[in-house]
C-alpha positions in Angstrom: 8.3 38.3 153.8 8.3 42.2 154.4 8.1 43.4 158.2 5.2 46.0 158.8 7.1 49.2 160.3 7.1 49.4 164.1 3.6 51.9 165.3 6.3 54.8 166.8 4.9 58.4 165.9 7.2 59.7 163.5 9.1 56.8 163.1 7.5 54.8 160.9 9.9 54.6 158.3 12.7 54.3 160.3 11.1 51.1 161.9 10.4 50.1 158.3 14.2 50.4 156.9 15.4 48.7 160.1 13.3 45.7 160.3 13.6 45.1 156.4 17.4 46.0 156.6 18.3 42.9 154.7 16.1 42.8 151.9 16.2 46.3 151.4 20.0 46.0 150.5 19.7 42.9 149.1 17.0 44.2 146.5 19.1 46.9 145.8 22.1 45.9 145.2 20.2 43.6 143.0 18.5 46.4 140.9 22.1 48.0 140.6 24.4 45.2 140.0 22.9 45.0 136.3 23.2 48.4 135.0 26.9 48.5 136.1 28.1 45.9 133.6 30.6 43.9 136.1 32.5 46.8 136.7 32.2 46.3 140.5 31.6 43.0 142.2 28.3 41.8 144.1 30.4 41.8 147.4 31.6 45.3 146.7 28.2 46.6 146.3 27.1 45.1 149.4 29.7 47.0 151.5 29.4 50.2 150.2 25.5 50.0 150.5 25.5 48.4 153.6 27.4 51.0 154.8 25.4 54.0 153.3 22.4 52.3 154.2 23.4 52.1 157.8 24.3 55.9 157.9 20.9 56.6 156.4 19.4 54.8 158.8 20.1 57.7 161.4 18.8 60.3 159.0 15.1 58.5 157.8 13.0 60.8 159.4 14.4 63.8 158.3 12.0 65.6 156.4 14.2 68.3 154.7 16.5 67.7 152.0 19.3 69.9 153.7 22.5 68.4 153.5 24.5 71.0 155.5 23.5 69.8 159.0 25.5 67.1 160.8 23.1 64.8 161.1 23.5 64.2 157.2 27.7 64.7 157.4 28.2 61.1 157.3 26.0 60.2 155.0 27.4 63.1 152.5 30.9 62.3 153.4 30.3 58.2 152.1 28.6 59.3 148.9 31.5 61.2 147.6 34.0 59.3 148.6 31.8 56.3 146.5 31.1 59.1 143.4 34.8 60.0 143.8 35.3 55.9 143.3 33.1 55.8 139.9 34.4 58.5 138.2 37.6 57.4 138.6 36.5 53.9 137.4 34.8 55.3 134.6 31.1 55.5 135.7 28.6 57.9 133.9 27.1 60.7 136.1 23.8 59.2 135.3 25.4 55.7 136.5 26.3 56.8 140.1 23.3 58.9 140.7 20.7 55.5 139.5 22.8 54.1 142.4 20.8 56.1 144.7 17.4 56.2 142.8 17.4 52.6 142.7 17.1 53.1 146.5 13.9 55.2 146.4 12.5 52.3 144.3 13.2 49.5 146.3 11.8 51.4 149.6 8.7 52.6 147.9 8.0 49.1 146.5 8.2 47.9 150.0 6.1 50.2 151.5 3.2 49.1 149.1 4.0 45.6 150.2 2.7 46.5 153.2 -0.8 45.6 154.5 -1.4 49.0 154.7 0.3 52.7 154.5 -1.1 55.0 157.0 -0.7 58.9 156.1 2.7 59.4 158.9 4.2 56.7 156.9 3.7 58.2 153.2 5.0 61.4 154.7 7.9 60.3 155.8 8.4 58.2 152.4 8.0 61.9 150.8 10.7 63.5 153.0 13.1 60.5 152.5 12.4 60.9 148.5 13.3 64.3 148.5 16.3 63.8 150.9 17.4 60.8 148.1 17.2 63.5 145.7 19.1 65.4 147.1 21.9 62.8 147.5 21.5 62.3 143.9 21.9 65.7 143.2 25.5 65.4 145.4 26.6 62.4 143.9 26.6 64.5 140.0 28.5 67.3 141.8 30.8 65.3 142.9 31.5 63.5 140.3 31.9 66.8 138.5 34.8 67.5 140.7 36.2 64.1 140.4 36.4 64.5 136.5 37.8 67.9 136.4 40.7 66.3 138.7 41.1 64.2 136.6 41.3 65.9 133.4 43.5 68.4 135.3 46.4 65.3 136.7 46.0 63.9 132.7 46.7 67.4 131.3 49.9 67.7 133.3 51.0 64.4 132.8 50.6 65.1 129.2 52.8 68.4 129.7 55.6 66.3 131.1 55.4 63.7 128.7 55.2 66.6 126.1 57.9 68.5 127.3 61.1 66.0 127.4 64.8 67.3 128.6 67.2 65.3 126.8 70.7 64.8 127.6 72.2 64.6 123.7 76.2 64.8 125.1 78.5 65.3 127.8 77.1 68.8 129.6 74.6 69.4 126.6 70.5 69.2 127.6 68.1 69.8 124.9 64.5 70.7 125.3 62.2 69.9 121.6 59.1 71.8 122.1 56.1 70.7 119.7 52.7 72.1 119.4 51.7 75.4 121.2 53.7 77.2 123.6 51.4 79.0 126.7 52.1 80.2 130.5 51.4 76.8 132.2 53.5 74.6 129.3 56.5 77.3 129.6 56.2 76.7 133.3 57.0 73.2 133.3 59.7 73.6 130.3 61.4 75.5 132.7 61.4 73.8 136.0 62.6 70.5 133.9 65.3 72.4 132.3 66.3 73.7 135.6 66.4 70.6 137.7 67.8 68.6 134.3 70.5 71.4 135.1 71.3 70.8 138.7 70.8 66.8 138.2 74.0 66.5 134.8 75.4 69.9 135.7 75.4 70.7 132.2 76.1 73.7 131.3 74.4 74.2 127.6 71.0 74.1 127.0 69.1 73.8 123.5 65.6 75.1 123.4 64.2 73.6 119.7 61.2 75.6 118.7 61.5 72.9 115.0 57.9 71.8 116.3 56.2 75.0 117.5 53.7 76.3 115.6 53.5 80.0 116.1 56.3 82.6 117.5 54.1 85.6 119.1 55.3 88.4 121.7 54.1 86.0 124.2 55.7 82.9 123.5 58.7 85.1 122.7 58.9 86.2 126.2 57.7 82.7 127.4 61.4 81.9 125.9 63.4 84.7 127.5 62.2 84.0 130.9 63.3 80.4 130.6 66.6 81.2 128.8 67.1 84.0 131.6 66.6 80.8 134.3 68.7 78.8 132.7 71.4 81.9 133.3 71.1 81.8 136.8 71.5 78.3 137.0 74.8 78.8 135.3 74.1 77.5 132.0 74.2 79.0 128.8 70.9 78.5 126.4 70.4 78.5 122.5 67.3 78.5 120.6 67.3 76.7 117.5 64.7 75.5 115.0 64.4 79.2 114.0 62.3 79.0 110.1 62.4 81.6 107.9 58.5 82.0 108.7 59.5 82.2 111.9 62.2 84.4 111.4 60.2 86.7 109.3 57.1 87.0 112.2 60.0 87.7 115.1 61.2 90.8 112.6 57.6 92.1 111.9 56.6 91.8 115.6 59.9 93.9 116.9 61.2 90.9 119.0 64.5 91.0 120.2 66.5 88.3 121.3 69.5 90.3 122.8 72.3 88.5 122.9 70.8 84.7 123.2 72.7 82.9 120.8 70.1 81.3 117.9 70.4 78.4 115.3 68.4 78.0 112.1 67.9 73.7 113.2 68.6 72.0 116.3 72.3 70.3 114.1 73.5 73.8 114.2 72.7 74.4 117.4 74.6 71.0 118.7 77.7 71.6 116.6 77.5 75.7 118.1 77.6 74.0 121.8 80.0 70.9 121.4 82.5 74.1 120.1 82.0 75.6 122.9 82.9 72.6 125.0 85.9 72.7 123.0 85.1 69.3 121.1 86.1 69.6 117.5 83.1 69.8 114.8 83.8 68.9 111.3 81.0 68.4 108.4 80.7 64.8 107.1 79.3 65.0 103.6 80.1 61.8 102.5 77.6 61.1 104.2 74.7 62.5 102.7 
């Protein structure tokens, strides 16, 4: 059985959400539970709407939909943190924000429950519709956010796991670079080199460009500034996997390597470092 709304001026509504507290949540979380596909239990609906339900509570009768005052910073501050929650759960934005439509639906159905709706009563339903929409509004906004985090922690954890230091002997690292080579990827090449360098205290480094796909001023320079790093660290750096496409693009733009030593493939690099380490290299054709 609905409770009629207490006979306060302006507080209708506000007497109608708290007297029907229960079945308003209840009905709700009811309309929501089965669009969500059990990705979120019945008990864990009921305490996140409980608790955004009580938090509206304080806000009913305001008629605006501005979401800047303080009145509505708690209500705001419980949405995001649940839109934050879905994203990261895999929610749609269009599956958060029916979250808080569903709301709208229940209350309005439970107005025309009512024996009667007087005209302070439909206002106020109109001012707490546009002040849902508005929530709604904040709930694809931040869930915006929340993706874009996402895509952003996924994108660097794909640049580490992209971007491997390899310890191949004794004081040798070697760094296999594969696809494109840009600011942000060079970036991590180079802190990982340099803390693979303090960590083994090697003191050769291979950069293998084998898997790169284009050599351009830029990701020439990208290579310098890492090789140049590597320097200071005390460890000497060659480039191999240096094709003859490659080799003929390097000579056409004017690049200059200086005095970085470079390997036609990532064996000829090795056998350049181990000899350097003083560890004799022979060829084993016998082998092939």
């Amino acid at each position: 059985m609905v409770a009629d709304a207490g006979q306060g001026n302006g507080h209708r509504l506000t007497g109608l959400l708290r007297d029907n507290a229960g079945t308003i949540t209840a009905r709700w979380v009811d309309s929501v539970l089965g669009q969500i596909r059990g990705r979120v239990t019945k008990a864990e609906l009921e305490r996140d709407f409980g608790e955004l339900f009580t938090a509206l509570l304080h806000v009913a009768d305001n008629q605006g939909h501005d979401l800047g005052g303080e009145r509505n910073a708690e209500v705001k501050a419980l949405l995001e943190d649940m839109s934050r929650t879905r994203a990261r759960q895999g929610y749609t934005p269009s599956e958060t924000a029916s979250s808080i439509f569903a709301l709208k639906r229940v209350v309005f159905e439970l107005a025309d429950e009512l024996p009667e709706t007087d005209t302070d009563l439909f206002r106020e339903l109109m001012g707490f519709s546009q002040l849902l929409d508005a929530l709604g509004l904040v709930t694809f906004e931040t869930y915006a956010r929340a993706r874009e985090e996402i895509i952003q922690e996924q994108s660097e954890q794909l640049l580490e796991l992209t971007t491997p230091v390899v310890k191949i002997w004794e004081g040798i690292l070697a760094v296999p670079l594969v696809g494109t080579l840009d600011s942000a990827r060079t970036q991590v090449v180079m802190e990982k080199l340099l803390e693979a360098l303090v960590e083994t205290g090697s003191e050769h480094a291979i950069i293998d460009i084998t898997g790169v796909l284009a050599v351009d001023t830029q990701v020439a320079q990208h290579l310098l500034k890492t090789v140049v790093a590597a320097r200071l660290m005390g460890a000497e750096c060659t480039i191999s996997g240096i094709r003859p496409q490659i080799a003929q693009t390097i000579v056409a733009l004017g690049i200059e390597f200086g005095d970085i030593t470079t390997k036609a493939s990532l064996s000829d690099a090795l056998r350049h470092a181990l000899r350097r380490e003083g560890v004799e290299v022979t060829h084993d054709r016998s082998a092939r």
